[in-house]
N, C-alpha and C positions, 0 to 999 in steps of 0.2 A: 091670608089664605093661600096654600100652596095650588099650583096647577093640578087639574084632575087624575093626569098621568105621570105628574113629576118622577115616578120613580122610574117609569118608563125614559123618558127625558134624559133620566140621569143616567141610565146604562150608557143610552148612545153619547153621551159626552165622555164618560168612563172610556170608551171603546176610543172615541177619538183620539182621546187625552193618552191613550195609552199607544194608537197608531205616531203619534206626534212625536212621544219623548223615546221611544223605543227605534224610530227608524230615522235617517237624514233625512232632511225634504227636496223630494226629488217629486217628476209628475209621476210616478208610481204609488208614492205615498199619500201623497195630496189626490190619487184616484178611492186609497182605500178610506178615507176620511170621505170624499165625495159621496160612497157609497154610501154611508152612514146617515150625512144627511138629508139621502134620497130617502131614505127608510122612514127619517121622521116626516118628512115631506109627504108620504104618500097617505098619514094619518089624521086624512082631510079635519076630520074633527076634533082632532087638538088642536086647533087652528082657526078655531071657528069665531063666527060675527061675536057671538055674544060674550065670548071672551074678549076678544081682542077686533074691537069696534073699525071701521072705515072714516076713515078720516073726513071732518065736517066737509060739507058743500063749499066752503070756500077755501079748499085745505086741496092739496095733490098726495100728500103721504102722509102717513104714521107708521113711524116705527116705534117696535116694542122689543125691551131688552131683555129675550128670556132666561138667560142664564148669562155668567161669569163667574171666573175662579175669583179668588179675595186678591191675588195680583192682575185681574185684569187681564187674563189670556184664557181663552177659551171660552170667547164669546157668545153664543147665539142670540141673532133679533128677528123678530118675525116685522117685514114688509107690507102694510098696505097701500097701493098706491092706486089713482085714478089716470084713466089716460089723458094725456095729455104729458105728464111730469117726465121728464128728461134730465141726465145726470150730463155733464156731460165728459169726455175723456180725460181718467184720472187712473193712476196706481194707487196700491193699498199698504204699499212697505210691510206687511204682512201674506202670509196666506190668505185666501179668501175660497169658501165654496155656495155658490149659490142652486136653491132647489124649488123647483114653483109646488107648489100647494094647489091655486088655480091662480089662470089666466099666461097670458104670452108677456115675455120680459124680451126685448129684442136686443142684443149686445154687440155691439160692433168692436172688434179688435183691433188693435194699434202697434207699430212699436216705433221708439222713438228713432227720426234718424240722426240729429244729432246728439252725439253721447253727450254723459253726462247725466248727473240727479238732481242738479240744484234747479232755482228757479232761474231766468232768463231765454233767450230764444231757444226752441223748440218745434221741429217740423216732427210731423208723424205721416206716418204710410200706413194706409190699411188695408190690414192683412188678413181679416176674415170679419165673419157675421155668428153667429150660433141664435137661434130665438131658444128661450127656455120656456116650455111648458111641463105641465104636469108626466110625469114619467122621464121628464130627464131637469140636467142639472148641468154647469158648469167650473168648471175648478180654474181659480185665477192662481199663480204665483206671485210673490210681492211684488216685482219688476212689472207683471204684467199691466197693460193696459186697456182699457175699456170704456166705452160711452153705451149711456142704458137709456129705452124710447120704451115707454107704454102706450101703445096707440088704440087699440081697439076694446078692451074691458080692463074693470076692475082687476087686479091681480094682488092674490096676497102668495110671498115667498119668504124663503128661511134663507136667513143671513149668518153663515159660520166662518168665524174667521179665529187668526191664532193670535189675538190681541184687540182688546175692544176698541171700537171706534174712537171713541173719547181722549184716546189718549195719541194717537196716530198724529202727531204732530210735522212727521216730515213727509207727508203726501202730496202730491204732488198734481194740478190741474190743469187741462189746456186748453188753451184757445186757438182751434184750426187757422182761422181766419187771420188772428196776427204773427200768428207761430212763437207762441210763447206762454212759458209754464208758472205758475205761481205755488205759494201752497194752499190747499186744501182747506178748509174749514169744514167742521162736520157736519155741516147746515141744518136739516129741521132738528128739532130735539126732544132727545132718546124719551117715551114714556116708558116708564121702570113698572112693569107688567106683576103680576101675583107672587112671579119668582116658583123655582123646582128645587 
């Protein structure tokens, strides 16, 4: 069974899909794709519990994969997470835009100081905060960096990126405290939602 508003869904991916292949990605580009996501973001109830459940009492997240092209680019997942769950600073070798639905998503910015994209040592500086709640959103470029804290409610958000997770093999994660990068695993796993 398709989603209630798939067709809906599917414009704003059309729209993305066509902001993506039509412009370089620069952060102008990746603003007008942001926008987009905020649009479907703000459509509290396509997003809702009884679709797309909260993750059991002994769980921190569920994500759900709502869309992909058949090559795996032009992903969206919708986010539920509980507080407490913490990612913590990692790139996404991909674009990424992220847009709260409800609750606060706190993000803390990075950039790395010693160059380089492989694993091994790794100190980071941080170089901002943004929280995302409902009416805004944040747009990551691949390089960029980030650690995510849900502290105080449940929060469900829209996960857009220009390559599905699953396949994001050279991502990269760190550990402040040793100063050093590994790669990434995609850790909880994807539940593959009604589809649009």
């Amino acid at each position: 069974m398709n989603h209630p508003q798939a067709e809906s869904i599917r414009s704003h991916i059309d729209k993305i899909r066509a902001i993506a292949e039509q412009n370089k990605l620069t952060r102008q580009s990746l603003a007008d794709i942001e926008a987009q996501v905020l649009e479907m973001a703000a459509q509290k109830d396509w997003w809702a519990e009884s679709l797309y459940p909260s993750p059991a009492s002994d769980e921190l997240q569920a994500r759900y994969l709502i869309q992909e092209d058949a090559d795996q680019r032009f992903a969206l997942y919708l986010n539920v997470m509980r507080p407490g769950k913490k990612i913590p600073p990692h790139n996404h070798t991909t674009w990424a835009c992220i847009a709260a639905v409800e609750g606060v998503e706190r993000n803390v910015l990075f950039e790395r100081v010693y160059a380089g994209t492989e694993p091994g040592p790794a100190k980071l500086r941080e170089v901002g905060q943004k929280s995302v709640s409902p009416g805004t959103a944040i747009a990551l470029m691949p390089d960029d960096i980030h650690a995510v804290y849900i502290e105080s409610s449940m929060i469900r958000h829209l996960h857009m990126y220009g390559r599905a997770l699953e396949i994001l093999s050279e991502r990269l994660v760190y550990d402040l405290e040793s100063e050093s990068c590994q790669r990434m695993q995609v850790g909880v796993q994807t539940r593959r939602s009604s589809g649009v």
